[in-house]
KESE-428034 format. One record per residue: residue number from 0; x, y, z of N, C-alpha, C in turn; residue in three letters. Coordinates in nm, 3 decimals, always signed. Layout:
! KESE-428034
num / nc1 / nc2 / nc3 / cac1 / cac2 / cac3 / cc1 / cc2 / cc3 / residu
NUM / X / Y / Z / X / Y / Z / X / Y / Z / ala
...
//
This chain:
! KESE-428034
num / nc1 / nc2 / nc3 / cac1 / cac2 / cac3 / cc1 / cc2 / cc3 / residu
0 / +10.459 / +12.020 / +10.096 / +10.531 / +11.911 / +10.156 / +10.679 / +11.927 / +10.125 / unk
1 / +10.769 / +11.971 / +10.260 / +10.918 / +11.934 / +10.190 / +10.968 / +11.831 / +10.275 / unk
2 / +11.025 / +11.701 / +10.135 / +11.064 / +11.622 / +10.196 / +11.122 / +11.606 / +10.255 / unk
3 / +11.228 / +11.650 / +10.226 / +11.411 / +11.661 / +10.278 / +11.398 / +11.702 / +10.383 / unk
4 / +11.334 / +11.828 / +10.412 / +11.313 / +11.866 / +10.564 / +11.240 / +11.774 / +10.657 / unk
5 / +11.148 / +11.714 / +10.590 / +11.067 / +11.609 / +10.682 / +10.960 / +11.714 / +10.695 / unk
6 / +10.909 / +11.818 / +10.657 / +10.795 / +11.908 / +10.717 / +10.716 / +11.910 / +10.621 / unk
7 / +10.572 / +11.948 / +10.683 / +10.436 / +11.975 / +10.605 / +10.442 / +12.072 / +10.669 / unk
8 / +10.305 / +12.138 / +10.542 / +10.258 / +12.292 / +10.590 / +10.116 / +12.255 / +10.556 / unk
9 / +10.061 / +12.364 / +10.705 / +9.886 / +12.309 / +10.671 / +9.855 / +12.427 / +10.597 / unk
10 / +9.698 / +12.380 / +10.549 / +9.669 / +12.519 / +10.494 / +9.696 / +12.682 / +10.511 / unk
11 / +9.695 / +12.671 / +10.623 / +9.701 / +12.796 / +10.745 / +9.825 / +12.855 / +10.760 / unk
12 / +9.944 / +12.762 / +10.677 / +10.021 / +12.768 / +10.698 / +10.156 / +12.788 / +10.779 / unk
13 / +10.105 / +12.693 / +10.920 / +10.177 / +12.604 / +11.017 / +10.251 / +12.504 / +10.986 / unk
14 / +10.323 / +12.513 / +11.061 / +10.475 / +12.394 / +11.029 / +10.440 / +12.312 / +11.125 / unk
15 / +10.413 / +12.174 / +11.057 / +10.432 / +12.067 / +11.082 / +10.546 / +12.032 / +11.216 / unk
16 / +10.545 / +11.979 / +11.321 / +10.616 / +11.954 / +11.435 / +10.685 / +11.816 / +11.452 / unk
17 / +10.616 / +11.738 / +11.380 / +10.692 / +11.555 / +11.390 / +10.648 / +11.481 / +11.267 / unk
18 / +10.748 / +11.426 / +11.267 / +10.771 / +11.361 / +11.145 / +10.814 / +11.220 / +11.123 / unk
19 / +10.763 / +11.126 / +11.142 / +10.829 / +11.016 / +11.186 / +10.777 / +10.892 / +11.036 / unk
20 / +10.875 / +10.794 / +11.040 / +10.867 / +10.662 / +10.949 / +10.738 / +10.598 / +11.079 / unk
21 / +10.678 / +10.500 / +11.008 / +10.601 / +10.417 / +11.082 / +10.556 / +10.293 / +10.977 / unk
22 / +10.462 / +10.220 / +11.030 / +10.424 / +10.114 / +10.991 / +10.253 / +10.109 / +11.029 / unk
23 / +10.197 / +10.137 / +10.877 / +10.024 / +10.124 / +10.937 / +9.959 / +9.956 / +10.874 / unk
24 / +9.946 / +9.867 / +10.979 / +9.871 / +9.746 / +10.907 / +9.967 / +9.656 / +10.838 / unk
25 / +10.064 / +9.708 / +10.830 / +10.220 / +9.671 / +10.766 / +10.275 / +9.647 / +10.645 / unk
26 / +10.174 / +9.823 / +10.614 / +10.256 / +9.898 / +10.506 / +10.304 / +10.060 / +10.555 / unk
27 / +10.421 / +10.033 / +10.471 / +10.532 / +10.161 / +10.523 / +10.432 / +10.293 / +10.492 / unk
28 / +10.460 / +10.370 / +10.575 / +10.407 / +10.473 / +10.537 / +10.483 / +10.600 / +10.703 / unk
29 / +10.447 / +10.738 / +10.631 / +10.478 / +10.861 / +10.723 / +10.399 / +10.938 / +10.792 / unk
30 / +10.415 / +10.959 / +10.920 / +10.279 / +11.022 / +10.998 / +10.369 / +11.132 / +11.014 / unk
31 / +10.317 / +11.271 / +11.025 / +10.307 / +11.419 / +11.031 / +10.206 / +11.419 / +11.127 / unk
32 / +10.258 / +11.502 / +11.223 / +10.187 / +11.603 / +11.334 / +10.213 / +11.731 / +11.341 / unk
33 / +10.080 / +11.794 / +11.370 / +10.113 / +11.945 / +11.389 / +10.061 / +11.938 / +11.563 / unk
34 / +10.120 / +12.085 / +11.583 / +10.142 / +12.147 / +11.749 / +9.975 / +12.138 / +11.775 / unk
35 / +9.963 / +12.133 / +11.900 / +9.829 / +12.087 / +11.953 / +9.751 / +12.222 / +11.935 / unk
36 / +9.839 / +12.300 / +12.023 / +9.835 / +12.446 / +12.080 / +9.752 / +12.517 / +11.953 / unk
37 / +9.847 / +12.500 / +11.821 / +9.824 / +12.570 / +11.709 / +9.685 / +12.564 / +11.685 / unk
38 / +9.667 / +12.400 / +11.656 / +9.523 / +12.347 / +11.570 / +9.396 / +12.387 / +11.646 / unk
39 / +9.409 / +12.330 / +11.808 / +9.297 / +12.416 / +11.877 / +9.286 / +12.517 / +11.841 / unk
40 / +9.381 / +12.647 / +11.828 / +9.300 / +12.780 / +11.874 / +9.304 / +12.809 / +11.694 / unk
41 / +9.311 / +12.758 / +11.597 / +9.312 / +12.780 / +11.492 / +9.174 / +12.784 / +11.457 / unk
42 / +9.136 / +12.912 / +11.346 / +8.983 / +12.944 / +11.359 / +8.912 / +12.842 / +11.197 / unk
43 / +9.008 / +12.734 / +11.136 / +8.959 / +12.649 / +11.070 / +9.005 / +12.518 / +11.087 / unk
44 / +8.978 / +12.472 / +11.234 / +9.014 / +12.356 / +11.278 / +8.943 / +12.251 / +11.244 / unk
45 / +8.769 / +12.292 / +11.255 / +8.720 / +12.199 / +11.216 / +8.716 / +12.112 / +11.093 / unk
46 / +8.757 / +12.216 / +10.977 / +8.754 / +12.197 / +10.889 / +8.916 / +12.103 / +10.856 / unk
47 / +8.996 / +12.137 / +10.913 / +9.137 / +12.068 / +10.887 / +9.146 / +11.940 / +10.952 / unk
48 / +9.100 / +11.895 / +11.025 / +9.083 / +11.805 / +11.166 / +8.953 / +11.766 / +11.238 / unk
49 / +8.939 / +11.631 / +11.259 / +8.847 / +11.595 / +11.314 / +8.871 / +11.592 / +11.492 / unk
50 / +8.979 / +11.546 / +11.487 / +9.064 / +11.570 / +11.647 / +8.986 / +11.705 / +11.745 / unk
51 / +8.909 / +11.627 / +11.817 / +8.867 / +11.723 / +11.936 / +9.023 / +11.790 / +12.047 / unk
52 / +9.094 / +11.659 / +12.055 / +9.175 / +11.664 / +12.164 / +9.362 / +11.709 / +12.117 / unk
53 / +9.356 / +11.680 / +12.017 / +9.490 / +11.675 / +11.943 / +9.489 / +11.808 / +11.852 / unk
54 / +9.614 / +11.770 / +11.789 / +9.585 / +11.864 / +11.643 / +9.608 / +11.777 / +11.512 / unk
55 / +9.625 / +11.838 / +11.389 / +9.609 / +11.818 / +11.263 / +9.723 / +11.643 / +11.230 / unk
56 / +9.722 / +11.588 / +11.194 / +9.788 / +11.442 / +11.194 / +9.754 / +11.400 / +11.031 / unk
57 / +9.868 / +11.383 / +10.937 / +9.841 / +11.304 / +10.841 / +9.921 / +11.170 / +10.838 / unk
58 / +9.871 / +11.076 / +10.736 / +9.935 / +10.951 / +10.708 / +9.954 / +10.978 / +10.566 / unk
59 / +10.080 / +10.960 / +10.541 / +10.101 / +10.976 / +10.408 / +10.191 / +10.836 / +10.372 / unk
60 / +10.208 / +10.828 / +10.209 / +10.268 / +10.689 / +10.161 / +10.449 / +10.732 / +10.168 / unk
61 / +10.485 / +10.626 / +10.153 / +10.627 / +10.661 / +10.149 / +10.636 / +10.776 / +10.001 / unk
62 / +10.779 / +10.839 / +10.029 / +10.745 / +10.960 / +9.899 / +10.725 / +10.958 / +9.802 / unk
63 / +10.748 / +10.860 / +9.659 / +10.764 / +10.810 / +9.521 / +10.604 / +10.786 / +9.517 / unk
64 / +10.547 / +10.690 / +9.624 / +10.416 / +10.651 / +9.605 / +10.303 / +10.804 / +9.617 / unk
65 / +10.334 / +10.861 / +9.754 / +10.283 / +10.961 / +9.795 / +10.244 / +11.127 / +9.676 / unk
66 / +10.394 / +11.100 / +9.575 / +10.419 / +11.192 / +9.474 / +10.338 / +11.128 / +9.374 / unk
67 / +10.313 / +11.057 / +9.339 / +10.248 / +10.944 / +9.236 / +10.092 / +10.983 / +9.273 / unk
68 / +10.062 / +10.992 / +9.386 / +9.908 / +10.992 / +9.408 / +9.871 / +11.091 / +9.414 / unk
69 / +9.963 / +11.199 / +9.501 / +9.906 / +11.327 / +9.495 / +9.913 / +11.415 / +9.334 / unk
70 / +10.008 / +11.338 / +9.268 / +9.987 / +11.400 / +9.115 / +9.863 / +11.337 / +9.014 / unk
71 / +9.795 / +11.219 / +9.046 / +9.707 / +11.123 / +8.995 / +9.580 / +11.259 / +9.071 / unk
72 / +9.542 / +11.267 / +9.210 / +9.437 / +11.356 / +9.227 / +9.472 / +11.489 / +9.177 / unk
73 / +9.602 / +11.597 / +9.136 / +9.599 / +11.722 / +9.044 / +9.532 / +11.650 / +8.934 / unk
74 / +9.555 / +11.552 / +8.885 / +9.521 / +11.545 / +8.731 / +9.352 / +11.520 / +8.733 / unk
75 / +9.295 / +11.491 / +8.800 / +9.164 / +11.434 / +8.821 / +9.082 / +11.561 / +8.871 / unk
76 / +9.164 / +11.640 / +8.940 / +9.110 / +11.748 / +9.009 / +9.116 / +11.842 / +8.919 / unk
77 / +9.176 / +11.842 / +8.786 / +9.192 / +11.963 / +8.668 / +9.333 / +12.055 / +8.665 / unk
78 / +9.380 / +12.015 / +8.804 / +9.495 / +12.126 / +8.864 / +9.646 / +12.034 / +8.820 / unk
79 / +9.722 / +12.127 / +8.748 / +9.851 / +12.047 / +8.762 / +9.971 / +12.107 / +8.845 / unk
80 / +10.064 / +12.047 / +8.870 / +10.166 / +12.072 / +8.947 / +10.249 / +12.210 / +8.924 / unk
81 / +10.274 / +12.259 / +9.020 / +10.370 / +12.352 / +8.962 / +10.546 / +12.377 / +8.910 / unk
82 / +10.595 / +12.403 / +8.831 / +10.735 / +12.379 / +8.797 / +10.846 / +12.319 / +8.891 / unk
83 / +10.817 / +12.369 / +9.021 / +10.859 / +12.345 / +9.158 / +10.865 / +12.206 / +9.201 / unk
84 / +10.748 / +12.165 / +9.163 / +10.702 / +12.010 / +9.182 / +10.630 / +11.967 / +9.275 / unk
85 / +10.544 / +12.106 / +9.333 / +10.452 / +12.146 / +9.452 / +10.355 / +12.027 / +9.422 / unk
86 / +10.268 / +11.949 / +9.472 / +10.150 / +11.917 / +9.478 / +10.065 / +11.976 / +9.579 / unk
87 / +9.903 / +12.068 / +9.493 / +9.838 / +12.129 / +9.595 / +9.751 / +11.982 / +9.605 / unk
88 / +9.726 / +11.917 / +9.567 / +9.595 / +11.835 / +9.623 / +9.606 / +11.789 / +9.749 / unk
89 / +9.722 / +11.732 / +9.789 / +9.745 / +11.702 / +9.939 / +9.705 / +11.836 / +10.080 / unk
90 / +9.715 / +11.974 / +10.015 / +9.682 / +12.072 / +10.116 / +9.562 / +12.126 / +10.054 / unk
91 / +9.493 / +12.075 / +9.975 / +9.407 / +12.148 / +9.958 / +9.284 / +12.009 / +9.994 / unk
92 / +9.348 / +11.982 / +9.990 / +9.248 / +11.820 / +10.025 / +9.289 / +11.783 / +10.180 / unk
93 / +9.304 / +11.803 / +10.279 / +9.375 / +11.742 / +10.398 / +9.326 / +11.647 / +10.500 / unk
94 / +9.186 / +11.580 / +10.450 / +9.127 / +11.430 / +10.496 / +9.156 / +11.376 / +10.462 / unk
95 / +9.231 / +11.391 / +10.276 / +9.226 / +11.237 / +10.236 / +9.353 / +11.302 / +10.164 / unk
96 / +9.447 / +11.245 / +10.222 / +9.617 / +11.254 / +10.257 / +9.665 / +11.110 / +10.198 / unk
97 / +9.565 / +10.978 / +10.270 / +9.586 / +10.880 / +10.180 / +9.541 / +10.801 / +10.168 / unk
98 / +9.556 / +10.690 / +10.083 / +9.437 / +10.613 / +9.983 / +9.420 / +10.477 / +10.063 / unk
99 / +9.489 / +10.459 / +10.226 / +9.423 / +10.402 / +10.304 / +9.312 / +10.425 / +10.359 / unk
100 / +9.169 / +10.347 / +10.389 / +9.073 / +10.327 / +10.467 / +9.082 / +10.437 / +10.633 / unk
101 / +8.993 / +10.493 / +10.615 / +9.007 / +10.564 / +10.754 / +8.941 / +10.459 / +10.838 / unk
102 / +8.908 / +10.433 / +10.992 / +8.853 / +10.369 / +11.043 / +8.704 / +10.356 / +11.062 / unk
103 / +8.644 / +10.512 / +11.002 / +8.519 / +10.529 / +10.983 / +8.446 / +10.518 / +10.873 / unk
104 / +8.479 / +10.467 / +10.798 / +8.462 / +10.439 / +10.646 / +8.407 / +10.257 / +10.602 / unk
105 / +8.459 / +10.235 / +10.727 / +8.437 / +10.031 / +10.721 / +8.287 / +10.013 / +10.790 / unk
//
């Protein structure tokens, strides 16, 4: 995840295409999209994405919170951060991006 740039990288390591502030339920939070084109013909789509029609889409928390959680799952997951200040749990985990309710889960 670089912030400053506004970009994610998926596993596969594709660059992220949009990047936008939003509002889910009306708490702040950041949606990431990747290229449609990419995720279709990508040969671990299923696995990155549930999206038949789209491609790869996360919701993430604003950054302080987002850095906070994704370092709470390294620590839980055994894995810690790297000097850099990388968090892998967010790409190595890429369903659960964040600790909101998906719609299929209720």
């Amino acid at each position: 995840m670089d912030w400053d740039k506004r970009q994610a990288v998926c596993p596969r390591g594709s660059t992220s295409t949009w990047w936008s502030p939003a509002s889910q339920r009306g708490t702040p939070a950041i949606v990431v999209k990747f290229d449609k084109q990419t995720c279709q013909a990508c040969p671990v789509h299923d696995q990155c994405t549930r999206s038949r029609t789209g491609g790869r889409s996360l919701s993430l928390q604003p950054r302080e919170q987002q850095e906070a959680l994704d370092q709470a799952r390294a620590e839980q997951s055994g894995r810690s951060r790297s000097p850099a200040g990388d968090a892998p749990a967010t790409a190595a985990c890429p369903r659960h991006t964040s600790n909101t309710p998906s719609p299929r889960s209720r």
